[in-house]
C-alpha positions in Angstrom: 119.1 125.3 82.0 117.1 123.6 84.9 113.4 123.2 84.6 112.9 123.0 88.2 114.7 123.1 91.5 113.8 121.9 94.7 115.4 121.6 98.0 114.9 119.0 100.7 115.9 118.2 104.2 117.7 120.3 106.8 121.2 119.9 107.6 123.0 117.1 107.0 120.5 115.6 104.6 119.6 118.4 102.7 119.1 117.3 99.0 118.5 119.4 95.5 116.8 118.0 93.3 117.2 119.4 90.0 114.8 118.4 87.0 116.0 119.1 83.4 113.8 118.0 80.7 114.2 117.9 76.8 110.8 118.9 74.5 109.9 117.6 71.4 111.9 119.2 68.7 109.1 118.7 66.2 105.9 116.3 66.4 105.8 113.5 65.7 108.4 113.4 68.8 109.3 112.4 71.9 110.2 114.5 75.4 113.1 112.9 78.0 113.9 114.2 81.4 117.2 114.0 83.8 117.0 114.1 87.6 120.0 115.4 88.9 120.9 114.9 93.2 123.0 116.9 94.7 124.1 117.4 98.5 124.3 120.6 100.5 127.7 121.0 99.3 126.0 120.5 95.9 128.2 117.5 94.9 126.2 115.5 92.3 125.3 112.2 94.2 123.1 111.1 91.5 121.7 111.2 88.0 118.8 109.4 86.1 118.0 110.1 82.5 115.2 108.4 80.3 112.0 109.0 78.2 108.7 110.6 79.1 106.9 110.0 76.1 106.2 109.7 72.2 104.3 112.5 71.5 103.5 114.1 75.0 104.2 117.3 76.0 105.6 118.3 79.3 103.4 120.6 81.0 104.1 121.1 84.3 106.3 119.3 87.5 105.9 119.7 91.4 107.3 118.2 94.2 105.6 116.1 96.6 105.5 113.8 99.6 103.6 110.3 98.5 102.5 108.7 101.4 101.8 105.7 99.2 105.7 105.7 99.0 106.9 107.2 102.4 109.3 109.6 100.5 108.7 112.5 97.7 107.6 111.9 94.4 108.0 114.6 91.3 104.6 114.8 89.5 105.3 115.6 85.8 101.8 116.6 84.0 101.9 116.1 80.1 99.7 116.5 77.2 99.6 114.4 74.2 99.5 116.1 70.8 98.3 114.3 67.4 97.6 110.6 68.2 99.6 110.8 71.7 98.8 108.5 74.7 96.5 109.9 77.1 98.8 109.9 79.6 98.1 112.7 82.0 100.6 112.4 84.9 103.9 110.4 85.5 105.0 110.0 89.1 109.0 109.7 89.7 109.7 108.5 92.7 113.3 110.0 94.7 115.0 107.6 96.6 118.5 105.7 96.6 120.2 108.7 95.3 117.9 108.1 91.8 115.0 108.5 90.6 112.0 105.9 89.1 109.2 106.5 87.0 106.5 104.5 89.2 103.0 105.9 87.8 101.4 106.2 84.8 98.0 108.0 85.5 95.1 109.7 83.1 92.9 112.6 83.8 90.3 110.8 86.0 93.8 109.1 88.4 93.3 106.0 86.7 96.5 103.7 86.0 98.1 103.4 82.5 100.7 100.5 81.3 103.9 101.5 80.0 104.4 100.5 76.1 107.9 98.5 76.0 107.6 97.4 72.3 109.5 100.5 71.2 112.5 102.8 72.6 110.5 105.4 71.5 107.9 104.5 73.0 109.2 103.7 76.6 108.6 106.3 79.9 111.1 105.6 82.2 113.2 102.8 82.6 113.5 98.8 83.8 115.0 97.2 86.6 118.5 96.1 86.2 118.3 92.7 86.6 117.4 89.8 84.0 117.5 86.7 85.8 113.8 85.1 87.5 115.9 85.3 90.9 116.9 88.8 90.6 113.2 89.7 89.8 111.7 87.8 92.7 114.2 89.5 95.2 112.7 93.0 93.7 109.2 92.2 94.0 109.7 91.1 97.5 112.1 93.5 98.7 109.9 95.4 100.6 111.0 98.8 98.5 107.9 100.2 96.8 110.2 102.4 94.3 111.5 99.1 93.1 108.7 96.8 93.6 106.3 99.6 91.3 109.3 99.7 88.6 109.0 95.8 87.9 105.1 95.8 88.5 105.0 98.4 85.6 107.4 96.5 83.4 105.2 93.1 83.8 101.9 95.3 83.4 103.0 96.7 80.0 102.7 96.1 76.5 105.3 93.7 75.1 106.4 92.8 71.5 105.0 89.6 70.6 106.8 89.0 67.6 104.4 90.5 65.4 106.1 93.6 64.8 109.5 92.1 63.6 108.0 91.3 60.2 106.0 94.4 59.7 108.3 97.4 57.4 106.2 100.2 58.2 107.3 100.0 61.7 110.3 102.8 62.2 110.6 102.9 65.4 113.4 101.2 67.5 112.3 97.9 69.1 113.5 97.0 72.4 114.9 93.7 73.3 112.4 93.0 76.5 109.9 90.6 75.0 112.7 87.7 75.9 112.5 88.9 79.1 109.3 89.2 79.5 108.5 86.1 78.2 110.8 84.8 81.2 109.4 86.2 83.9 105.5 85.7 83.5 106.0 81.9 82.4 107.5 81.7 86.0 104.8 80.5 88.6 107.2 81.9 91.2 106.5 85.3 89.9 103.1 84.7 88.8 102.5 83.5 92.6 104.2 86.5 93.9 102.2 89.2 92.1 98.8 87.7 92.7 99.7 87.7 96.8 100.4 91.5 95.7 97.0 92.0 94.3 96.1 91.7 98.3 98.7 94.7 99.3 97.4 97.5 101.5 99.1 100.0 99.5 96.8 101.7 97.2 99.5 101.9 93.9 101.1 98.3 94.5 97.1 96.6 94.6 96.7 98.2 91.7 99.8 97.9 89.8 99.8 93.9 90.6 96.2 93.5 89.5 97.1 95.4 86.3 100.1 92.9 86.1 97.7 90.3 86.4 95.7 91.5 83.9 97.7 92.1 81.0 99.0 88.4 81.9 96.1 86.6 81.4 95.7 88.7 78.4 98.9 87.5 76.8 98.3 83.7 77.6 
């Protein structure tokens, strides 16, 4: 059954936007959510799946319209139980028939990074692309959806190889710390995201300083 429903637009471009989301079974767990797009005939147009966290709870979801984004956003509330990140709001952003988790927030607003070390781990997804041209094309393109995706994935944690060698660790690794390894060894990217840090746009400042950040961390 759908958690939530929501219709947008008159007319021609009315939209529903149906959320369906998957609880923990048992704790220690993780939740997952689909956003479904239909049109007002209510033909599918589009479908995104992934994780919304290890060990958070979905607690509530509304609709709104971000004008840090220029188009609506679902606001998923959550509450961690036992050991759980204290991650207190994700923002999924609506847009090219899909949807992107762009926002990881805590109580006070405050940004969070995404943990990419583990599957399990994971809230929301990456960009589809894996090449240093295909990134700087995103982070340029003007599209704050897409630009706030690969801002998230390059402000996050990252395996470092430590993990590999470790057998208590039973959660399923991800095969991103290549990847990321690429793409912040690259002064094209590095260059790009600092010029970001300058943005007038509240959540894309702030995602590229986080970037920033958690580079100079890992160097």
């Amino acid at each position: 059954m759908p958690w939530y429903v929501w219709k947008i637009g008159r007319g021609r471009a009315t939209r529903y936007i149906v959320l369906l989301e998957e609880f923990p079974f048992s704790i220690p767990g993780g939740s997952s959510a689909c956003v479904q797009l239909y049109d007002k005939s209510m033909r599918r147009i589009g479908s995104s799946s992934f994780r919304t966290g290890w060990r958070l709870m979905p607690g509530a979801a509304s609709l709104r319209f971000s004008e840090e984004l220029d188009r609506y956003v679902i606001v998923l509330t959550t509450l961690h139980v036992i050991n759980g990140p204290h991650i207190a709001r994700e923002f999924l952003a609506i847009g090219d028939d899909r949807a992107r988790v762009v926002r990881l927030e805590d109580e006070k607003g405050t940004l969070l990074g995404n943990d990419y070390r583990f599957a399990n781990s994971q809230i929301g997804s990456v960009p589809d692309a894996t090449s240093e041209g295909e990134w700087l094309k995103i982070l340029s393109s003007g599209s704050k959806p897409e630009m706030l995706e690969a801002l998230e994935f390059l402000g996050g944690r990252h395996e470092d190889g430590s993990l590999r060698s470790t057998p208590s660790v039973q959660f399923e690794q991800t095969s991103y710390d290549q990847l990321f390894a690429q793409l912040i060894s690259s002064p094209n990217i590095s260059e790009l995201v600092a010029n970001l840090t300058k943005s007038g746009n509240k959540w894309i400042h702030e995602a590229a300083r986080f970037a920033v950040s958690r580079e100079s961390q890992d160097q």
